[in-house]
C-alpha positions as CSV (number, residue, x, y, z in Angstrom):
1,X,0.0,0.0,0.0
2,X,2.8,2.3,0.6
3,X,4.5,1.4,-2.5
4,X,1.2,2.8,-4.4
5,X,1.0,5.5,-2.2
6,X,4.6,6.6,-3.1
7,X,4.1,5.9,-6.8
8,X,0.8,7.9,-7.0
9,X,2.4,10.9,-4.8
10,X,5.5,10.8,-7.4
11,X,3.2,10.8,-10.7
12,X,0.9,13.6,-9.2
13,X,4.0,15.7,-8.3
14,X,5.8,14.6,-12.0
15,X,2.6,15.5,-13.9
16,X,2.3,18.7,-12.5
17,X,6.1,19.5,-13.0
18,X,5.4,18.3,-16.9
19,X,2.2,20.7,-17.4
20,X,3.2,24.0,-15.5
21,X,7.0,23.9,-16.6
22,X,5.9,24.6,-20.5
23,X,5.7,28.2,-21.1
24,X,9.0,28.9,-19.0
25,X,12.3,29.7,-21.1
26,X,15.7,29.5,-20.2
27,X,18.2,32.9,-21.8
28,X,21.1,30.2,-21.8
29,X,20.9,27.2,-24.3
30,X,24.1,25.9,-23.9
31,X,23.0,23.3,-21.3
32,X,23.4,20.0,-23.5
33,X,25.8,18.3,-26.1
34,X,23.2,18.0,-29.1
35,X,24.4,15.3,-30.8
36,X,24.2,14.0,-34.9
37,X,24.2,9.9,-35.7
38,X,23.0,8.8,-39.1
39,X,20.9,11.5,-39.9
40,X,19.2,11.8,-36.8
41,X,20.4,15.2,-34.4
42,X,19.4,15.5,-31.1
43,X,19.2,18.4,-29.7
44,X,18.7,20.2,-25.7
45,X,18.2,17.4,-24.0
46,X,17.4,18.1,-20.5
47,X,15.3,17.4,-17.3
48,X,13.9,19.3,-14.0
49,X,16.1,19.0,-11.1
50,X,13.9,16.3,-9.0
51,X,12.4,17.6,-5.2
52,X,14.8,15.6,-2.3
53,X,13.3,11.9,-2.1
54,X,11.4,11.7,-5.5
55,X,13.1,9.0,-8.1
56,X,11.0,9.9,-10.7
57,X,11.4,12.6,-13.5
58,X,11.0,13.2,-16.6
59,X,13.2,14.1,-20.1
60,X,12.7,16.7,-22.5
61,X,14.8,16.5,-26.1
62,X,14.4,17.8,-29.8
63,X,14.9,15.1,-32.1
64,X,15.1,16.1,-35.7
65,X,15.3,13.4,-38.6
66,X,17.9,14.7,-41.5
67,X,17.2,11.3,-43.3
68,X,15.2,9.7,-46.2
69,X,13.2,7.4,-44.3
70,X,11.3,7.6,-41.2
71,X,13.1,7.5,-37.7
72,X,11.3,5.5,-36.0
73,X,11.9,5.7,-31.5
74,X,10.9,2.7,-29.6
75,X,13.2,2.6,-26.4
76,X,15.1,5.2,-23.8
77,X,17.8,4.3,-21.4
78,X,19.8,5.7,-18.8
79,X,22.3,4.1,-16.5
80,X,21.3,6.6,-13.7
81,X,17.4,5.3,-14.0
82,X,16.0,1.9,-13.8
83,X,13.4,2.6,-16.1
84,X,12.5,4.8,-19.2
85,X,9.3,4.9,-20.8
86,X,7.7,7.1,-23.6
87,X,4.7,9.0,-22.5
88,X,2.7,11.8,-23.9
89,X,0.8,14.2,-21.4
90,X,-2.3,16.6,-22.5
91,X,-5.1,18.0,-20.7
92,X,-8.8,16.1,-21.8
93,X,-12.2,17.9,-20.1
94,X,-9.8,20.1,-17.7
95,X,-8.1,16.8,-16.7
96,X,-4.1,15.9,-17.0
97,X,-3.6,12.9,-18.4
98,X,-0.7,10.5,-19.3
99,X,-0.3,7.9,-21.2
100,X,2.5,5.0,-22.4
101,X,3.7,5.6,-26.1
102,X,5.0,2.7,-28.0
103,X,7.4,4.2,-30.2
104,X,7.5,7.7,-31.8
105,X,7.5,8.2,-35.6
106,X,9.5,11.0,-37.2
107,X,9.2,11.7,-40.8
108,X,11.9,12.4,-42.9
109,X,12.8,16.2,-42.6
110,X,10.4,16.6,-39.7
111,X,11.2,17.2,-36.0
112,X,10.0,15.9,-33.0
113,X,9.5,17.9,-29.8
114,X,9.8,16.4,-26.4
115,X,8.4,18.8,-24.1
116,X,6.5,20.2,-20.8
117,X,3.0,19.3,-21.4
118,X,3.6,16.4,-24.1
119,X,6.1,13.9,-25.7
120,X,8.0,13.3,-23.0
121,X,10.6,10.6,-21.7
122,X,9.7,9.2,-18.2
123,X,12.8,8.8,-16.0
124,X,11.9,6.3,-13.0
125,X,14.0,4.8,-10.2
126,X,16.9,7.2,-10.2
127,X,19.8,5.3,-8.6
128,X,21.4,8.6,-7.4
129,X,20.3,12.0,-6.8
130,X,20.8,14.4,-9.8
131,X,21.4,18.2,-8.6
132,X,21.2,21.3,-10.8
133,X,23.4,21.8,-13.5
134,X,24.7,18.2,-13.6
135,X,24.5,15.6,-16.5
136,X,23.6,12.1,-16.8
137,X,23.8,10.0,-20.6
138,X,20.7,8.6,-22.1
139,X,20.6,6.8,-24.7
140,X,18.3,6.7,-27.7
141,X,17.4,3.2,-29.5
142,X,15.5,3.1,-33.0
143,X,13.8,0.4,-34.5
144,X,16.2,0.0,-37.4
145,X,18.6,-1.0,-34.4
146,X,20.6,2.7,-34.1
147,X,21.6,3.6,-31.1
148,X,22.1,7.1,-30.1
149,X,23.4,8.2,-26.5
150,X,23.5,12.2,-25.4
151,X,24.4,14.1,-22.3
152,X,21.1,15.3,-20.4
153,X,21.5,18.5,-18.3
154,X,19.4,18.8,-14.9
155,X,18.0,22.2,-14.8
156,X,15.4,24.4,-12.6
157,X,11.5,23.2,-13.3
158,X,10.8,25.5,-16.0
159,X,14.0,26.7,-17.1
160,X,14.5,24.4,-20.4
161,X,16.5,25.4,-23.1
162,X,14.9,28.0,-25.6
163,X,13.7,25.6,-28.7
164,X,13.5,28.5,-30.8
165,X,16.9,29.2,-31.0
166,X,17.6,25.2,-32.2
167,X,16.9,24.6,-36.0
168,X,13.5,23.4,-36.1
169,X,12.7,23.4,-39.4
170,X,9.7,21.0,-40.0
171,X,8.7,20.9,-36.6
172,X,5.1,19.7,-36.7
173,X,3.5,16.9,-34.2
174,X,0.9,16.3,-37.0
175,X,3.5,14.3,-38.6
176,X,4.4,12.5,-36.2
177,X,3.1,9.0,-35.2
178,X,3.0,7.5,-31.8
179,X,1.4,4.0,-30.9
């Protein structure tokens, strides 16, 4: 019962980090290595500083494909979280909701935007405490069997990078396809 109680406590507090953090900008965007593999660039990668005691968090990237054929994101991993899932957050009567994603589809030449609010990358079991303005790698695996890893940035709730000073040419979620 505790357990529940814990997790429930954790996804109220993540969920509320995840829909009030959007319309806050950072000034400095140098807070991540973006990184380029076979013609998929990821860009700002970064997540909210946790509250002491919470092991859940979430991750917020730009993930633009520069290829031919669809990019295709089915799985998320970090070796300073047990677990890493895709989810997708909007609001539904007045209600916040959140949901598993199977895998993310990016179309050639299009961008997808993980952010406060949305697409998102749930971090759970952290397996040490992450302060502001440290790192921690993620990787990023694609169903054509690519694997991409980048350096995530812990930042202040609300004080992502500014996504409008990336390249985000294309940048449309109708595009996209998640399952």
């Amino acid at each position: 019962m505790t357990i529940v109680r814990t997790f429930r406590k954790s996804l109220l507090l993540v969920t509320s980090l995840l829909l009030l953090g959007g319309p806050m900008r950072a000034e400095n965007t140098d807070m991540t290595l973006d990184h380029s593999v076979d013609g998929v660039l990821i860009e700002a990668a970064w997540s909210p500083v946790a509250p002491p005691g919470i092991k859940t968090s979430a991750l917020y990237l730009s993930l633009t494909n520069l290829g031919c054929a669809n990019a295709v994101l089915v799985s998320v991993e970090s070796p300073d979280f047990m677990h890493a899932h895709l989810h997708k957050s909007s609001m539904s009567g007045g209600m916040a909701t959140m949901e598993a994603v199977v895998q993310v589809e990016v179309p050639a030449g299009k961008t997808a935007v993980f952010e406060p609010g949305g697409l998102h990358v749930m971090l759970m079991g952290a397996k040490r405490s992450l302060g502001l303005g440290e790192t921690f790698p993620v990787t990023l695996g694609f169903q054509d069997g690519r694997k991409i890893s980048v350096i995530a940035s812990v930042t202040a709730p609300g004080k992502q990078p500014d996504a409008s000073e990336h390249s985000m040419d294309g940048h449309d979620h109708g595009s996209m396809h998640m399952n």
